[in-house]
C-alpha positions as CSV (number, residue, x, y, z in Angstrom):
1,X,-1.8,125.8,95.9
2,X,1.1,127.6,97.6
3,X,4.4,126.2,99.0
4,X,2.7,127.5,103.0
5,X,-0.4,125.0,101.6
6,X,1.9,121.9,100.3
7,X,4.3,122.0,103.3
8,X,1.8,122.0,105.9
9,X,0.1,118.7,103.9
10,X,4.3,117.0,104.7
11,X,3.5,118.6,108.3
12,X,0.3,117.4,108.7
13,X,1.4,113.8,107.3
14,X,4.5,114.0,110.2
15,X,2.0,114.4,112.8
16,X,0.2,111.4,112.1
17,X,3.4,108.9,111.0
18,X,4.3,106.8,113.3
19,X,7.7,108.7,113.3
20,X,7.4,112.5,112.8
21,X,8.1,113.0,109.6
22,X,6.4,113.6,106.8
23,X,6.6,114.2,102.9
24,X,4.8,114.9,99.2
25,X,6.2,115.2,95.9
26,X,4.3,117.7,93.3
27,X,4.4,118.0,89.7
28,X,2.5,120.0,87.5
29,X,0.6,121.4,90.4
30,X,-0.4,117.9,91.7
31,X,0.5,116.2,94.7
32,X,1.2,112.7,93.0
33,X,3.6,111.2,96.0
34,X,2.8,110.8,99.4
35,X,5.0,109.0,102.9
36,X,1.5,109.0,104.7
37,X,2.9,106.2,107.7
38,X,5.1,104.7,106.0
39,X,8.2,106.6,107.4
40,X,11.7,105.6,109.4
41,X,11.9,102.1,109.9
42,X,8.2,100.9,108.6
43,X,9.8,98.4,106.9
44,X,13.3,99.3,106.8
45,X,16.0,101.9,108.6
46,X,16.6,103.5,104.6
47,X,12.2,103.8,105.1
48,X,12.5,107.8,104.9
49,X,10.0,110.0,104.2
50,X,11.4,111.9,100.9
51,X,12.2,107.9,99.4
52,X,8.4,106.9,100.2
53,X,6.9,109.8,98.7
54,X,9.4,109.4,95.8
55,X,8.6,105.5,95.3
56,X,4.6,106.7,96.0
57,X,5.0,108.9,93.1
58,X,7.5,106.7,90.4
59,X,4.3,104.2,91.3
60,X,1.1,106.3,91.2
61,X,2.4,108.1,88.0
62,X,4.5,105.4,86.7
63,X,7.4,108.1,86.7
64,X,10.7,105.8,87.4
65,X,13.0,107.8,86.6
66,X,11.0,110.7,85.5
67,X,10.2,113.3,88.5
68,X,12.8,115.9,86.6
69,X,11.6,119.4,87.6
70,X,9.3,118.0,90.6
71,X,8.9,119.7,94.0
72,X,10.0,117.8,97.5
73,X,8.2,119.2,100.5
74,X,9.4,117.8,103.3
75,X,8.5,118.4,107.1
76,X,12.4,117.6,108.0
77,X,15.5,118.9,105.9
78,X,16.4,115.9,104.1
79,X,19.7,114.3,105.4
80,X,22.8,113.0,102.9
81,X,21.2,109.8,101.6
82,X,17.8,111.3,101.1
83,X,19.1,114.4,99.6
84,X,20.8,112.2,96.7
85,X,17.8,110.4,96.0
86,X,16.5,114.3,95.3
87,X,19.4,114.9,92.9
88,X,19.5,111.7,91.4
89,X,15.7,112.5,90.1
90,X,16.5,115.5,88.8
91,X,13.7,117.7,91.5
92,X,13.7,121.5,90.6
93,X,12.8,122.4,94.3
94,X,12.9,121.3,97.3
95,X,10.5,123.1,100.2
96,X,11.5,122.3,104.0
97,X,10.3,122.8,107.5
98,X,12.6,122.0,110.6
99,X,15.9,121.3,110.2
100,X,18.0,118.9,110.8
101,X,19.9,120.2,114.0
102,X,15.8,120.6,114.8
103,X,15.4,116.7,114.4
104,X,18.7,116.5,116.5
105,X,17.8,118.8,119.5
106,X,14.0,117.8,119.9
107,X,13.9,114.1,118.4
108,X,16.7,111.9,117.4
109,X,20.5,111.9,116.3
110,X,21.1,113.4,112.8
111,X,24.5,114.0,110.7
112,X,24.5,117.4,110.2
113,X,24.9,117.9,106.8
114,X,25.2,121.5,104.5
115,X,21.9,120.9,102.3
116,X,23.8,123.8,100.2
117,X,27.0,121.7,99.4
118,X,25.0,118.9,98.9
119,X,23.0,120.8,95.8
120,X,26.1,121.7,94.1
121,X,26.4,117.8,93.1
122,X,22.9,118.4,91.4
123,X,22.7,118.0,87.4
124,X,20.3,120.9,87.5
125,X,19.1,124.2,89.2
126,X,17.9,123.2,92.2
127,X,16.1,126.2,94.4
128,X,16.0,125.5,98.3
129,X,13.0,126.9,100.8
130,X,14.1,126.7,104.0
131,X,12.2,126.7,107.4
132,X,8.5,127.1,106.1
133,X,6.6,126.8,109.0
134,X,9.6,125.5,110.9
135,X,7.8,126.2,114.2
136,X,4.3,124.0,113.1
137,X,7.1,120.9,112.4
138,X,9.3,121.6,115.3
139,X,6.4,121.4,117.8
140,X,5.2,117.7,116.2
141,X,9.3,117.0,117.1
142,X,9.2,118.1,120.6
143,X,6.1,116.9,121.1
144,X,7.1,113.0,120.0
145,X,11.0,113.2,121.1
């Protein structure tokens, strides 16, 4: 599948979330974590999308620890404490749609972070899609805000 194919799975997921947001983790060429509903608050404030799809996958694969060289898509950029949890597990991509300031104009108060900065605290290469399919995940935002 191609990044235009996996993103619009994380966009397709935000549209049905109870909050619009929406995420998968792929290794190998297989979608192995998922945030399906479970999203912003489910069961907890820290309930993001990127850290369900990351405990989905550490679960389903029994990969704690062990996503190194993984791929986040994400229909959000990932803010601050999301974006460490991508770091921390060591994820060779990351593939977004809207962005943060998105979130912020159409849905809900973010903190503007630089999700380049943030990468340079990364033990690895880390390469960064941005805005693919922004308009698809922007629309679920407005649509919901």
């Amino acid at each position: 599948m191609t990044d235009e194919q996996y993103i619009d799975i994380a966009i397709e997921i935000s549209k049905n979330a109870k909050y619009p947001f929406g995420a998968i983790v792929v290794k190998d060429g297989e979608i192995i974590g998922r945030s399906d509903d479970n999203t912003l608050m489910e069961k907890s404030m820290y309930s993001h999308p990127e850290l369900e799809a990351i405990e989905s996958a550490s679960k389903n694969k029994n990969l704690y620890g062990d996503l190194k060289g993984a791929t986040m898509y994400v229909s959000c950029e990932p803010c601050m404490m999301c974006m460490g949890a991508i770091l921390y597990e060591e994820f060779s991509k990351i593939v977004y749609a809207a962005t943060l300031q998105d979130s912020n104009d159409n849905y809900c108060p973010e903190m503007i972070t630089d999700i380049d900065v943030l990468a340079k605290y990364a033990n690895n290469e880390i390469e960064i899609v941005k805005e693919l399919h922004r308009d698809k995940a922007v629309e679920i935002l407005k649509s919901r805000g």
